[in-house]
C-alpha positions in Angstrom: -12.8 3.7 7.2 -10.6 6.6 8.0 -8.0 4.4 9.5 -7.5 1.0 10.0 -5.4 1.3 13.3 -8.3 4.2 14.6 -11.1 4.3 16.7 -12.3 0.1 17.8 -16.2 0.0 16.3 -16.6 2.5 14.1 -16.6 2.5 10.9 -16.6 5.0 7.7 -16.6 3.3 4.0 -14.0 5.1 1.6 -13.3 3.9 -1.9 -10.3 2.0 -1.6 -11.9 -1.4 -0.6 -14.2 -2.8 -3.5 -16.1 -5.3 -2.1 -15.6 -8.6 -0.3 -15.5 -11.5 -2.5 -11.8 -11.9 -1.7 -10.6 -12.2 1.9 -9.1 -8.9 3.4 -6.3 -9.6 5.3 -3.6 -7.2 6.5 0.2 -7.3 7.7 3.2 -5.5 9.4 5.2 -3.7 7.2 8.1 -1.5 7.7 8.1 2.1 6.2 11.7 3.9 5.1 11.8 7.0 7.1 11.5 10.3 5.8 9.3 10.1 2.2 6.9 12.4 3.4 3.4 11.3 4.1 2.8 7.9 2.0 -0.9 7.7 1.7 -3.6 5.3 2.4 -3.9 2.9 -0.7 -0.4 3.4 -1.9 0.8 -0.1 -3.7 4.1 -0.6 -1.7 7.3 -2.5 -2.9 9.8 -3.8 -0.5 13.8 -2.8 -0.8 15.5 -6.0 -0.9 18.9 -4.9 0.8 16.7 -3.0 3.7 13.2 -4.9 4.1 11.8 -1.4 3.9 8.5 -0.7 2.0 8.5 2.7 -0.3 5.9 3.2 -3.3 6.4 0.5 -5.6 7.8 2.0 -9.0 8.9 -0.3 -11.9 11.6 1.8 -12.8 13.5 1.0 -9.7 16.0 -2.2 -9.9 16.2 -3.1 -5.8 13.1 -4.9 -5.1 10.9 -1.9 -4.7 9.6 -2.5 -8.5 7.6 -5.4 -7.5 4.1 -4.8 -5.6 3.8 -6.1 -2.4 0.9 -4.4 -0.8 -1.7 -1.9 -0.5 -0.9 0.5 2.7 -3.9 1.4 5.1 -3.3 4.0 5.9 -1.7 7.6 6.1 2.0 7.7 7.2 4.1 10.8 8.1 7.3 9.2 7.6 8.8 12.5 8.4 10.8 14.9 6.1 14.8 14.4 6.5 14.7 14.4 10.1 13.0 10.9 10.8 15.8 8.7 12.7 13.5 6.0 12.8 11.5 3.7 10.0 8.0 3.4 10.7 6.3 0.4 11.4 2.6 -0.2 10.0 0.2 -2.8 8.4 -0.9 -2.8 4.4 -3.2 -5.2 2.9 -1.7 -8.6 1.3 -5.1 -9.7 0.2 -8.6 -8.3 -0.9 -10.6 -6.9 -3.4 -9.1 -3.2 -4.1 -10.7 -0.1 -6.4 -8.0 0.5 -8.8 -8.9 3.7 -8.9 -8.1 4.9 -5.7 -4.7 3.1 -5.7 -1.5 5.2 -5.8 2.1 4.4 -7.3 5.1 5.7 -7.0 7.3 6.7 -10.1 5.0 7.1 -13.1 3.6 4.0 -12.7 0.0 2.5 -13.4 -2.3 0.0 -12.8 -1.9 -2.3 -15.3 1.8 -2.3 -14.5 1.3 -4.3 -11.6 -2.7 -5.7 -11.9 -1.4 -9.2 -13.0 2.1 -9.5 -10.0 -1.2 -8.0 -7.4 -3.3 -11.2 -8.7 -0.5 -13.1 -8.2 -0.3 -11.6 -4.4 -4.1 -12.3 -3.7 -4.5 -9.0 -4.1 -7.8 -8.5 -6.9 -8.8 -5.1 -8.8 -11.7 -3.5 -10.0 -13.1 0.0 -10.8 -15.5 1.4 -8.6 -17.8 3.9 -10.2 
């Protein structure tokens, strides 16, 4: 699936989703302009003063070092010139392949496998 928001009845797997033993389910989230283009299968955090997702990174101390969930897909946010924050969807449940997820900071998986449980959201390796 290149996008989730694309083209209604068509379909193309990618390697982000890992199966469906665990309900997928998606929600609005709000982007913080101008971080560049946040890719598909990003783990988000959510800036407690703002309400404004941004790549979840543990070093952080405003919210954003907790996981949230999983965006689905590609976001130009823009590059200092955005005036507005972008509103999207992102996954808060489902079975993911942790090896096509992407942090921010230099964060890993098993930073934030156990909080994602917690969130519904479930991990495994696809080969």
């Amino acid at each position: 699936m290149e996008n989730l928001n694309s083209e209604i009845g068509t379909f193309e797997y990618d390697n982000l989703i890992a199966g469906n033993a665990v309900p997928i389910l998606s929600a609005e989230v709000t982007l913080a302009k101008n971080q560049g283009v946040v890719e598909k299968g990003t783990v988000l955090g959510v800036v407690t003063a703002t309400g404004l997702a941004v790549p979840v990174d543990d070093s952080k101390a405003d919210g954003s070092e907790k996981p949230h969930s999983i965006l689905t897909d590609n976001v130009d946010t823009g590059d200092g010139s955005a005036t507005d924050d972008f509103i999207t969807t992102a996954y808060v449940s489902g079975l993911f392949n942790s090896a096509a997820l992407i942090f921010g900071g230099d964060d890993v998986v098993a930073d934030h496998e156990l909080e994602l449980r917690k969130l519904g959201i479930f991990l495994k390796e696809n080969k």
